[in-house]
N, C-alpha and C positions, 0 to 999 in steps of 0.2 A: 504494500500500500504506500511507503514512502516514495518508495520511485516510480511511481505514478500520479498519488495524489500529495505527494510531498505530507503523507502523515507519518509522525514521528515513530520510531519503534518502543520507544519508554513509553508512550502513552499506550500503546496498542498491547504492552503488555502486561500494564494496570489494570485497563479494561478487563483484558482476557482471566488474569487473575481474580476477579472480583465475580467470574463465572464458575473458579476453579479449573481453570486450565491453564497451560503453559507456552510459552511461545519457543520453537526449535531454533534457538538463537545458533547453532553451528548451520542448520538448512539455510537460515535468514541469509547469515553471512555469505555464503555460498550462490544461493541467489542473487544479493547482491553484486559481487564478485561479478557473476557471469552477465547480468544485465550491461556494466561497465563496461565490460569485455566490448558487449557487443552495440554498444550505445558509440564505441570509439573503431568500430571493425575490426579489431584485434581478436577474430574467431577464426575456429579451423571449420565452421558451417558450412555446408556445401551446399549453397543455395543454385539457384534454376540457371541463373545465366552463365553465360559463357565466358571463361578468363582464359584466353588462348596468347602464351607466347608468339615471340615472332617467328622460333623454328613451328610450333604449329600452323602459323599462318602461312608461310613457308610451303611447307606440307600442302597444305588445302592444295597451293593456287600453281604448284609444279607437278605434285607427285595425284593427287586427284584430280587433277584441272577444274577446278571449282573457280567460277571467274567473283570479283569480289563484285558487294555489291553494288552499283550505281545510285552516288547520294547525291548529285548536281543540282538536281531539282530542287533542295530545301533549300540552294544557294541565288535560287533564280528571282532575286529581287533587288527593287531597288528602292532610296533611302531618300525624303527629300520633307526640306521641313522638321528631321529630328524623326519623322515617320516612316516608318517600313512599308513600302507600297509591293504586295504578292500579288498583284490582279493577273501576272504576267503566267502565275503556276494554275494548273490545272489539276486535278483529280478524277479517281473512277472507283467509283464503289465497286470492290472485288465479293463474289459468292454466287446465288441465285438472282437472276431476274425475275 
C-alpha cells in the first residue's frame, strides 16, 4: 500500500495489530525491494518486446533476408508556425472490409 498509495507501513501495522494480526515485514521488505527494482528497470523480467543486439539485427537482415522495416512515413511532414502540419501522410485501415 505504500508504494502505491504512499500509506505508511507503521500505520498499516497498528491497524492490523489492533485486529490481531501481523504484518510479514521480511515479505514487505522484499516486495518493496522488487517494486524498486522494477520502478528503475533494473529486472531480469522478460517482458513481450523485443531487445535485439546489433549481431541479431545483423542476423535478420543477411543471414534470413528479412528487409527492415520502412519508417519514412512518420517522417513525412512539415513544420510551420511552431506547428506540425501531417496532411501530406496518408493511412489505411488494415483487416476486414
Amino acid at each position: 500500500m505504500y508504494d502505491t498509495y504512499g500509506f505508511p507501513v507503521d500505520l498499516t501495522q497498528l491497524m492490523v495489530e489492533e485486529r490481531g494480526l501481523t504484518v510479514d515485514m521480511a515479505a514487505y521488505e522484499e516486495a518493496k525491494n522488487r517494486a524498486q527494482l522494477l520502478s528503475q528497470g533494473k529486472t531480469t523480467h522478460q517482458g513481450t518486446g523485443a531487445d535485439l543486439d546489433v549481431h541479431a539485427i545483423d542476423e535478420l537482415k543477411e543471414r534470413m533476408k528479412i528487409t527492415p522495416t520502412d519508417d519514412s512515413f512518420k517522417y513525412d511532414y512539415t513544420v510551420s508556425n511552431d506547428s506540425p502540419d501531417a496532411s501530406t501522410c496518408s493511412n489505411r485501415a488494415l483487416g476486414p472490409s
